[in-house]
Each structure stands twice: as structure tokens, then as C-alpha cells.
N, C-alpha and C positions, 0 to 999 in steps of 0.2 A: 504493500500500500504506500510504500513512501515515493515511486517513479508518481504515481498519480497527481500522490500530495505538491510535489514539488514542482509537476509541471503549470499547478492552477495557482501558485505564488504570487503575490503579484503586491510588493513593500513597495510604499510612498513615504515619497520624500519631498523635499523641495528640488523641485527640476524633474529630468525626467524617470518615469517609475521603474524599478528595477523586476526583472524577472526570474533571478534570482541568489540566495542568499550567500554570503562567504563564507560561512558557515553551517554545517547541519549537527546540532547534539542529540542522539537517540540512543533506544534503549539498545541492550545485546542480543534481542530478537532482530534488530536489523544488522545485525552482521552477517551479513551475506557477501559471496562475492558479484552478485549481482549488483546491490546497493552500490558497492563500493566502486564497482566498475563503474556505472552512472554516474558518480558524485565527481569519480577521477576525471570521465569525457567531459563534466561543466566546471571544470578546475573549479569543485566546491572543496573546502576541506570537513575531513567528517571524524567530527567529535564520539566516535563511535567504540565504545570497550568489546574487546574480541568475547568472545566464551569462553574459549581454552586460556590459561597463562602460558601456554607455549609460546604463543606467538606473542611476543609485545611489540606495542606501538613507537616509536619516537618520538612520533608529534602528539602525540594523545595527552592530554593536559588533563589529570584527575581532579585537580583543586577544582578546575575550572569548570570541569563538566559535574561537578556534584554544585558547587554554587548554581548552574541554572536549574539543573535536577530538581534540587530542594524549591527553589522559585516556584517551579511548575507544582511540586505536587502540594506547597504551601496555597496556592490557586486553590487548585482542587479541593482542599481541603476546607477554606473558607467557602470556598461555594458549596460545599456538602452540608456542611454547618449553618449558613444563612439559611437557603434552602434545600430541607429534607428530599422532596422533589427528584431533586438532581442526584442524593446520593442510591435512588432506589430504579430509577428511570423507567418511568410506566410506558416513555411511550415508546411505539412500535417503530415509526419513523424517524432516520437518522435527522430528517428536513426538522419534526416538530421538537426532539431534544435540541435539535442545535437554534431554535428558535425562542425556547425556554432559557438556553445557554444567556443568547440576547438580553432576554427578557430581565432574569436578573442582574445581570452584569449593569443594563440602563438602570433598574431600581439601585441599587448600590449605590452604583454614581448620580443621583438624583438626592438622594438621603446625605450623600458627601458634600454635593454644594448647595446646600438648603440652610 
């Protein structure tokens, strides 16, 4: 799933929008060598831990990649906590949870600048 994710990216900026990123940090279910073939052909670098410790990385920065890890799953985790909702997910379509996603993220930030 990440060739998919990656080809509908689309980061704004000031100027023109980029399609895509410098970097990818993911879990070690995407270590594949398909992933990594991909990320190589769009000279992305990929913040990716292998499975095995045989193989280690060079460029693989652990500090770095557990600071955005933690980031993401501290997200997560307030949004499961605001809203129960989210952490049980009734709905069937990926469109209506990523729409509830929306949904509280604007309540959030509404409640922030009030």
C-alpha cells in the first residue's frame, strides 16, 4: 500500500507543490524490497528498520525515526481519547472513517481557537 500512498502525495508549500517527499519513515512491514526499490527510483530516502538485525542500515537514523514514530502514535492516541469513535471504528467505509478523521480533527481545532 505505500506505491499507492505515495503516488497521490501531493505537500504544499509556498511556490510550486511538491509531489513528493524527501523522506518516507515507516513501519518494518514495509520493508520490502519492492518499497525500497520504488523509494530508490524517486531518490526518496527511506527511514525504514529492516526485520532481520543482519542486515543494518547506514543511513537509518533510530533517534530520528522513533521521535516521528512516537509523534504519530501520540496523534493517535489523543484522537482515540477525545473521540471513542475513532478508537472502535464502526464504520465500514474507509471514505466515512477518514471523514470522521476530518470531522474531529476541525472540532479540536475549533475548541483550540475559541
Amino acid at each position: 500500500m505505500l506505491i499507492p500512498l505515495l503516488e497521490n502525495v501531493r505537500i504544499e508549500h509556498r511556490g510550486r507543490t511538491r509531489r513528493r517527499p524527501g523522506r518516507v519513515y515507516a513501519d518494518t512491514k514495509y520493508d520490502m524490497p519492492l518499497n525500497r526499490f520504488y523509494l530508490a527510483g524517486k531518490r526518496i530516502q527511506a527511514q525504514i528498520p529492516r526485520r532481520s538485525k543482519k542486515h543494518s542500515m547506514a543511513e537509518f537514523d533510530e533517534a530520528e525515526y522513533k521521535s516521528h514514530r512516537s509523534s504519530v502514535e501520540r496523534f493517535f492516541s489523543w484522537l482515540k481519547e477525545g473521540f471513542r469513535r475513532m478508537g472502535f471504528r464502526y464504520e465500514r467505509t474507509p471514505a466515512a472513517y477518514l471523514g470522521f478523521i476530518h470531522l474531529a480533527c476541525f472540532v479540536i481545532h475549533w475548541r483550540a481557537i475559541r
